[in-house]
N, C-alpha and C positions, 0 to 999 in steps of 0.2 A: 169896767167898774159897775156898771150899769145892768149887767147880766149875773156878777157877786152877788147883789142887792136881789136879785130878783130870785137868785136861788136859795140865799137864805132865807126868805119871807117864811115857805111852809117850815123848817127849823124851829123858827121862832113860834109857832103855834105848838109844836111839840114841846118845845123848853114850856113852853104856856103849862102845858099840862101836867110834865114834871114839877112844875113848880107848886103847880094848883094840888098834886098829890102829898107835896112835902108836907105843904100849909095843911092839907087835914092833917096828917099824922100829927104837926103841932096840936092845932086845936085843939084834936081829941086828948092828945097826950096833959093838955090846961084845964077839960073837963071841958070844953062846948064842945059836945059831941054831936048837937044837929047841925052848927057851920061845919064841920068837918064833914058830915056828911054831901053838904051842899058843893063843897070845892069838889067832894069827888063828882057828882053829875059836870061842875062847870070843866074838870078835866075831860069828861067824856065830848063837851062841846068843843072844847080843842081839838081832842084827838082826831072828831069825826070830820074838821076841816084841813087837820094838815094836811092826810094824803088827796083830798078832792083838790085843794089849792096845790099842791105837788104835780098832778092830774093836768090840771088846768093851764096851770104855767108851764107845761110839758118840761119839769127840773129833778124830775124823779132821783133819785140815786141809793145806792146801798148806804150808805151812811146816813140818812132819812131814815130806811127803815130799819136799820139797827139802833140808832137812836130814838126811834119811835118804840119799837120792845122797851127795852130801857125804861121808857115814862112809864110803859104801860104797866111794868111788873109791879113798879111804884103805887101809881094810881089806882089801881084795880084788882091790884094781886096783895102788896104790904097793908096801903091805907084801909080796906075794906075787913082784911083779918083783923089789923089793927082795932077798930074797930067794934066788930064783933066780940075781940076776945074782951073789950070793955065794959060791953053789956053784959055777954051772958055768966051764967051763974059758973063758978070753977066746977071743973069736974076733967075725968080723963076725955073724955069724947069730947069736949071743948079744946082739951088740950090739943088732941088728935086734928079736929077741924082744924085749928088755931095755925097749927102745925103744914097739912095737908092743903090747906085755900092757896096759899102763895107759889108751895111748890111746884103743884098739878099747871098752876098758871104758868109758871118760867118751863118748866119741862114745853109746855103747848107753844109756849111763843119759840123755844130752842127748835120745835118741830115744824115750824111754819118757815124758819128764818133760812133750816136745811135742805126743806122742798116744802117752797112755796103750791098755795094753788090756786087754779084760777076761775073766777065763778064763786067759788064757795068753798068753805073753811072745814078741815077736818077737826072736831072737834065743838063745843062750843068756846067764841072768841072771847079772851079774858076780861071785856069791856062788859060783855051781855052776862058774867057771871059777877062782875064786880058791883054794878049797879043796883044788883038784886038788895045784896048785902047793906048797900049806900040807903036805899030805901027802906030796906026793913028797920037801919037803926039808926034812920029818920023818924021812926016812930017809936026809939028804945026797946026795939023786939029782936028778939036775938034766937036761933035754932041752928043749933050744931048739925041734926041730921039734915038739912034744906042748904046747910055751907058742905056740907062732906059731899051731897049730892053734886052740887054745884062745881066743885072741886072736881070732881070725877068726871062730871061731863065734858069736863073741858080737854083731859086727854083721851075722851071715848072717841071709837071712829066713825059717829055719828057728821052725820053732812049737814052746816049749815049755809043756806045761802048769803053770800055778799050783797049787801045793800048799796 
């Protein structure tokens, strides 16, 4: 019973994060667009504990980090476009980003979930491109070409290191 409990623990920091991306997408979707912004960082603090406490409790499993993608696509990949497309002024290149931020992020997590790696992430990891986003329209600033960049990095085969 006792060993259940202890596997779920990092779980629930995941669900933490899923939940905390839903609530921005609300937010923003009510118009407080800088709480929305702030759930997305307090996702990023979940995310960055579940797999250490997963770690730590030696309870790792596939179903962790499939459900860990899952939050993330939410938290960092929808809530962050979400977002963006809130602010910025319409246009096709907004569209384009609006479009392309989410995508590039599930394709990267679909490519890490098929061959993982170890050390360091092919790509940049869709938490380091969602954040960007989270902050910029924490201050109601918004740039399609700094999201389409950011978009793109994250299926480039650029190396970054694991913290």
């Amino acid at each position: 019973m006792l060993n259940h409990v202890v596997k779920a623990i990092p779980n629930l920091f995941t669900i933490g994060n899923l939940i905390c991306g839903v609530l921005s997408i609300t937010l923003n979707m009510s118009g407080y667009l800088e709480v929305a912004c702030l759930f997305i960082f307090l996702s990023a603090l979940f995310d960055l504990l579940d797999g250490r406490i997963a770690r730590k409790l030696k309870v790792n499993s596939e179903f962790g980090v499939e459900l860990d993608s899952l939050a993330d696509i939410v938290s960092f990949g929808v809530a962050p476009a979400l977002l963006f497309h809130s602010i910025a002024a319409p246009s096709i290149l907004t569209s384009l980003a609006f479009i392309l931020f989410p995508t590039m992020g599930a394709l990267r997590l679909a490519r890490f979930s098929v061959k993982p790696t170890i050390g360091y992430f092919k790509g940049l990891p869709i938490p380091a491109a969602g954040l960007p986003l989270a902050g910029m329209g924490f201050f109601l600033y918004s740039n399609a070409w700094i999201t389409l960049i950011l978009a793109l990095l994250m299926v480039s085969p650029i190396r970054v290191k694991k913290l």
